[in-house]
Every structure is written in C-alpha cells, then in structure tokens.
C-alpha positions as a Markdown table, in Angstrom:
| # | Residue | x | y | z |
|---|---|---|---|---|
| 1 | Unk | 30.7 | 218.3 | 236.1 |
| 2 | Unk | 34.7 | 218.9 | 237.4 |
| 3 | Unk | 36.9 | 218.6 | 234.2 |
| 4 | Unk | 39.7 | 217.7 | 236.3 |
| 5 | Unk | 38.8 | 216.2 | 239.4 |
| 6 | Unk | 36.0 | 214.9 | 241.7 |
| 7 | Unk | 34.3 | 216.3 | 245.0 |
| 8 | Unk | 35.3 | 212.9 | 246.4 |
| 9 | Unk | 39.0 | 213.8 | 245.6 |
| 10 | Unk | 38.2 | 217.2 | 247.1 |
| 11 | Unk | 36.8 | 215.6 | 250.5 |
| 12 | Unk | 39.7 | 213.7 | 250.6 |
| 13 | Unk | 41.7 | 216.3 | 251.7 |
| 14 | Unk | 39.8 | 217.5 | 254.4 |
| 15 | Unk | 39.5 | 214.1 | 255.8 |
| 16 | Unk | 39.3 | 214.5 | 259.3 |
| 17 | Unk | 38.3 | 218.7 | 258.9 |
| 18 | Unk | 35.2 | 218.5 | 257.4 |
| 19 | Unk | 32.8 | 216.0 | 256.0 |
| 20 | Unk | 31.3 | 215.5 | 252.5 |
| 21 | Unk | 27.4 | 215.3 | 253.0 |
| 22 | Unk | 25.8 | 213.9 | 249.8 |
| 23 | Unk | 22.2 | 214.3 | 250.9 |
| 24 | Unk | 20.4 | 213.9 | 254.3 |
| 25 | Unk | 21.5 | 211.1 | 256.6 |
| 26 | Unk | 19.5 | 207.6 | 255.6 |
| 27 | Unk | 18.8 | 205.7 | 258.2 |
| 28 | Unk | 21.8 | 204.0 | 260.2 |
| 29 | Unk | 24.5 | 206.8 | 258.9 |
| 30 | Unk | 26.2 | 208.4 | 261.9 |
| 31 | Unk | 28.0 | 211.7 | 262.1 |
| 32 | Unk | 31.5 | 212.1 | 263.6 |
| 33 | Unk | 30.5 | 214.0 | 267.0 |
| 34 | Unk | 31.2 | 217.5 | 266.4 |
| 35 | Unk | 32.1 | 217.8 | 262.7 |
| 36 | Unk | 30.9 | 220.0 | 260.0 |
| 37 | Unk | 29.7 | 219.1 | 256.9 |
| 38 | Unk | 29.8 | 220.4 | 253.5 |
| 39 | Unk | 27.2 | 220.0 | 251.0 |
| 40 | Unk | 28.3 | 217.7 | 247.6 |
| 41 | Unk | 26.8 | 220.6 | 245.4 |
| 42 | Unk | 29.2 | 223.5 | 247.3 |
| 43 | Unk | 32.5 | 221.3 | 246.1 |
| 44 | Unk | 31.1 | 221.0 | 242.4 |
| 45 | Unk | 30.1 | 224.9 | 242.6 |
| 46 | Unk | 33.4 | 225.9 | 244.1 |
| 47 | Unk | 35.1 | 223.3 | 242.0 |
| 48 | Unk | 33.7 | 224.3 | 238.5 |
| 49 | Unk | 34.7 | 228.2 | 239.5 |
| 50 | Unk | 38.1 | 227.7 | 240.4 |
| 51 | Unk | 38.7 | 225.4 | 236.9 |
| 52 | Unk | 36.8 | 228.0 | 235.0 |
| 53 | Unk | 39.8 | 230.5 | 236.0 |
| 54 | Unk | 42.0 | 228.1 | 235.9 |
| 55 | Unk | 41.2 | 227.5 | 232.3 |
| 56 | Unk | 41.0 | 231.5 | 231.3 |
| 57 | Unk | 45.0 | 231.8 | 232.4 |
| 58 | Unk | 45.5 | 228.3 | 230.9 |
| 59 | Unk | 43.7 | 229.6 | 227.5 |
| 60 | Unk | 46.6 | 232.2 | 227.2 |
| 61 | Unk | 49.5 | 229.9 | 227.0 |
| 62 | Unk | 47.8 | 226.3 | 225.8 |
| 63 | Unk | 45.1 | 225.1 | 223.1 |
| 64 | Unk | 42.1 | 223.7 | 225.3 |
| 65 | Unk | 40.8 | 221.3 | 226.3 |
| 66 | Unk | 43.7 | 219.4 | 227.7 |
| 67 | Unk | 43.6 | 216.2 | 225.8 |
| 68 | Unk | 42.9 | 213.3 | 227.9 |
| 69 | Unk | 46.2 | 211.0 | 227.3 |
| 70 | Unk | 48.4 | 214.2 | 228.8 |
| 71 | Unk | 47.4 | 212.4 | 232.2 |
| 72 | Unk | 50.3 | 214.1 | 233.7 |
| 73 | Unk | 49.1 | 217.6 | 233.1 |
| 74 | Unk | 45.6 | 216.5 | 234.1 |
| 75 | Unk | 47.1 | 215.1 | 237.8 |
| 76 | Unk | 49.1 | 218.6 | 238.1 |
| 77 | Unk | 45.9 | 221.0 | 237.0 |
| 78 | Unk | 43.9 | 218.4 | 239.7 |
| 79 | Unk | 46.4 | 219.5 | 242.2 |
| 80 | Unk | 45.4 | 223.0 | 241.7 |
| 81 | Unk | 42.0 | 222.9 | 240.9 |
| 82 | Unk | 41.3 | 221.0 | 244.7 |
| 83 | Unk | 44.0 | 222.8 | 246.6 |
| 84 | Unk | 42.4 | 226.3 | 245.7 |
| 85 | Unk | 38.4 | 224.5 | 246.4 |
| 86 | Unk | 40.0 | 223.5 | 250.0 |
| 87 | Unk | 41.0 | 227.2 | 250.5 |
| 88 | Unk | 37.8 | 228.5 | 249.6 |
| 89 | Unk | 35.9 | 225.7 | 251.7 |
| 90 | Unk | 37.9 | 225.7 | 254.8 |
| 91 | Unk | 38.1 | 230.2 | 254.8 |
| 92 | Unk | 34.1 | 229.7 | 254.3 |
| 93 | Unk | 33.8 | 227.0 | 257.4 |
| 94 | Unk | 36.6 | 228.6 | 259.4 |
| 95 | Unk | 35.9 | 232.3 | 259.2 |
| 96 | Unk | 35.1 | 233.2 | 262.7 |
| 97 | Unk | 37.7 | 230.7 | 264.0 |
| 98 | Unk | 40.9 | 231.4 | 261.7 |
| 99 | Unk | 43.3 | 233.3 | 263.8 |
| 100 | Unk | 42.2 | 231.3 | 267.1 |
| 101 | Unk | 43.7 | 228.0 | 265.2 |
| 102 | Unk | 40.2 | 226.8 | 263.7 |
| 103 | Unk | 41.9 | 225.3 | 260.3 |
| 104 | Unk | 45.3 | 225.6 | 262.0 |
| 105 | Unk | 46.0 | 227.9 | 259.0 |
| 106 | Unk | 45.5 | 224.9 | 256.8 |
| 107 | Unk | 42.9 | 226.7 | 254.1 |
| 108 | Unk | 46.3 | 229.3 | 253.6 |
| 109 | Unk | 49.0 | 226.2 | 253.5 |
| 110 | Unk | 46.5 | 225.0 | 250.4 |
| 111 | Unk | 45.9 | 228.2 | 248.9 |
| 112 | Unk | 50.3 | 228.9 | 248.8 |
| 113 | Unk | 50.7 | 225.9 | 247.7 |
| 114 | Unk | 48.0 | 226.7 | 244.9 |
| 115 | Unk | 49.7 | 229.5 | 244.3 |
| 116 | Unk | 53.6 | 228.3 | 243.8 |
| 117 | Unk | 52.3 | 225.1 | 241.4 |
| 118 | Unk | 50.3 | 228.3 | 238.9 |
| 119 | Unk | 53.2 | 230.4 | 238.9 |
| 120 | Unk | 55.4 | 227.0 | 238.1 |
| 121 | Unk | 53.3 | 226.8 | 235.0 |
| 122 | Unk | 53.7 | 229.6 | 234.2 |
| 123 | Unk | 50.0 | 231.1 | 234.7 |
| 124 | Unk | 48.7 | 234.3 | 237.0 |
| 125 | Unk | 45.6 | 234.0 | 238.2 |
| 126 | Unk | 43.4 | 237.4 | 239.0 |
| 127 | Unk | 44.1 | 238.3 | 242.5 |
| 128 | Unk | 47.5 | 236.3 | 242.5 |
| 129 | Unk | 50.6 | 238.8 | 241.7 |
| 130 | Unk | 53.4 | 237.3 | 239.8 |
| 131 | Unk | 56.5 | 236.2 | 241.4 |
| 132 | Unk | 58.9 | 238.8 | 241.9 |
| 133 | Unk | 62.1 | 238.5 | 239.2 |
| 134 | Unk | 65.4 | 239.7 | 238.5 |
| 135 | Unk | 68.3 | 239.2 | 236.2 |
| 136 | Unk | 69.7 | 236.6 | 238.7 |
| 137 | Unk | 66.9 | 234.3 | 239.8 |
| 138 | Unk | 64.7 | 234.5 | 236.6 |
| 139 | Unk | 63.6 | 230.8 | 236.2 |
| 140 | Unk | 61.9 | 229.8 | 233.5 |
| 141 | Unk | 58.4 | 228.4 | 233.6 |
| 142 | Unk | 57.2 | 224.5 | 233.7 |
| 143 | Unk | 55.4 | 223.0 | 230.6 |
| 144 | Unk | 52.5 | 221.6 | 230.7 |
| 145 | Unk | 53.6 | 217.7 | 229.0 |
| 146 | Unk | 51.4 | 216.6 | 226.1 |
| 147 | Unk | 49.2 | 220.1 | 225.7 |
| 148 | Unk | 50.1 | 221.8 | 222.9 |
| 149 | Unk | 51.1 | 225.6 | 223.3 |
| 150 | Unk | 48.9 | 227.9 | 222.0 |
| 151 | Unk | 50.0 | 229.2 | 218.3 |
| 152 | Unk | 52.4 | 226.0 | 218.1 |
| 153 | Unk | 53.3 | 224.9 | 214.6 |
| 154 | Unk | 54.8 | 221.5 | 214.7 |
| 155 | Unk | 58.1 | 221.0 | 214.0 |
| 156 | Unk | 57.2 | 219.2 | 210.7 |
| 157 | Unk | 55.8 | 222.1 | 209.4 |
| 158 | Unk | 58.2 | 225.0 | 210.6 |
| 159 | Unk | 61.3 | 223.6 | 210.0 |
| 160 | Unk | 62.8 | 226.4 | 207.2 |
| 161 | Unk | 66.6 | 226.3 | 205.1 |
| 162 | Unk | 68.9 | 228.7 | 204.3 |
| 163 | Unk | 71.3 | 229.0 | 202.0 |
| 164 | Unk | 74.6 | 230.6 | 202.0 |
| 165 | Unk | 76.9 | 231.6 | 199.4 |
| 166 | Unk | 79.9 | 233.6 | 199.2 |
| 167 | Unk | 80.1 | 235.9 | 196.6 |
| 168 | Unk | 83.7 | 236.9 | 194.8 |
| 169 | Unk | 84.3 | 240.5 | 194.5 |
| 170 | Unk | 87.1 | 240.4 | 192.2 |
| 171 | Unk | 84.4 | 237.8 | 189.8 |
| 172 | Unk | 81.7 | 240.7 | 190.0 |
| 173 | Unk | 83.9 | 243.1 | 188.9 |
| 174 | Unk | 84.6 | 241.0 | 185.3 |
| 175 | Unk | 81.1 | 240.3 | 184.9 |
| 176 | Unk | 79.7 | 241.5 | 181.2 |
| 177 | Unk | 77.0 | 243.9 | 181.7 |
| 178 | Unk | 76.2 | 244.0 | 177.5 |
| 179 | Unk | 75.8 | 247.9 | 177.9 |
C-alpha cells in the first residue's frame, strides 16, 4: 500500500507511453494497437521502494509519518514518489530503445525533475550527489509545511529570558565585606 500516492496516479503520467494492466483482459477490453503494458503490482513494488527511500532521507530532517492534514507536503512528496516510479518504469520498458528516441528521454526529464524537487527539500537520496554550493549561490532549503522537524521543541516550550544588569564599580568597591 503507496503512503503517498496511487498506481492510478502513476499511470497517469504515462498516459499515452505505456498502459496500466490490472489483470488479464475480460472479455470486450481492447488494447491500444502497439502499446506496452505494465503490470498494477510493478507500480505498487516500484512505488513502495522509491517511498521507502524517500522516507530514510525524510527520517533525517522530519518526525514521520507525515500527518495527514499537511496535504501540501503530502501532494509535493507525491510528486516525487511518482516522478522517480516513472523513471524506473519507462528506463525498464525503454532500455533497448533509449538513445534511438524510445521514451524521447522522457524517463530522464522525470528522474531531474525528481531530483531538483529532493534537493528543494532539502534531502539527498543514495546515488543522487548534492547540489554543488558556494558562498554566493547558497540557497537555503524548502520546508516541508505542517511536518514537524525532527528534534523540534515548540516554541511554547523553548522560549528562555535573560536578565541583564549593570553592575557599578565604584558601589562594589564600598561594599562591607565584615572581615
């Protein structure tokens, strides 16, 4: 079971690449002449993968699970979680036909795009190297809105007072010491 989206929002995006096949054809289904299909069981498997690294970098920065009123966070990790799944599906189906425009390069489009909205969170996935900084374009990362960070005390409990006095010298000096 997907945590953050569906194998139906997975086919979605490769409408018109490849087809969702939830079982054998029943009679009167037709095939699109010439497509592939993909099995419903190989976009949970791929699916459940990619959110169970997604959730290892996530673990470093956020308390899990993601609570399910941050729908804004859920919709962005969604975006990952199926853009990475089409990658992996449309390398898999396109292998032999890559370079000779099989996905039109569409699997690698995904899998940037993937990429750019992880490092925009602020999260490196294994295989994935950081994005390159220096003094002048260090950009802070994205936060994830309504998951807490991980080690967060809330401001209620964290919020601390000082004191300041300013002590006179010339008073210290005629202080009586009883010695």
């Amino acid at each position: 079971m997907l945590k953050y989206t569906t194998p139906e929002a997975i086919a979605r995006r490769l409408k018109n690449r490849l087809e969702l096949n939830n079982g054998p054809p029943t009679l009167g289904q037709t095939q699109a002449l010439g497509a592939k299909q993909v099995d419903y069981s190989l976009y949970e498997q791929l699916g459940e993968q990619v959110e169970a690294k997604l959730d290892m970098a996530l673990s470093m920065l956020y308390e899990l699970p993601v609570p399910n009123d941050a729908t804004q966070s859920l919709r962005i990790l969604a975006s990952i979680v199926e853009k990475f799944v089409v990658a992996e599906i449309m390398s898999t189906h396109y292998q032999q036909t890559q370079g000779e425009g099989g996905d039109q390069g569409y699997g690698a489009i995904l899998f940037k795009q993937a990429k750019e909205e992880c490092q925009a969170i602020g999260i490196t996935l294994p295989g994935l190297a950081p994005p390159p900084s220096t003094a002048f374009n260090r950009v802070e990362p994205m936060v994830l809105p309504g998951v807490p960070k991980r080690g967060e005390i809330p401001d209620v409990v964290s919020r601390s007072y000082s004191i300041v006095e300013q002590r006179n010298p010339a008073a210290a000096s005629s202080i009586d010491w009883g010695i």
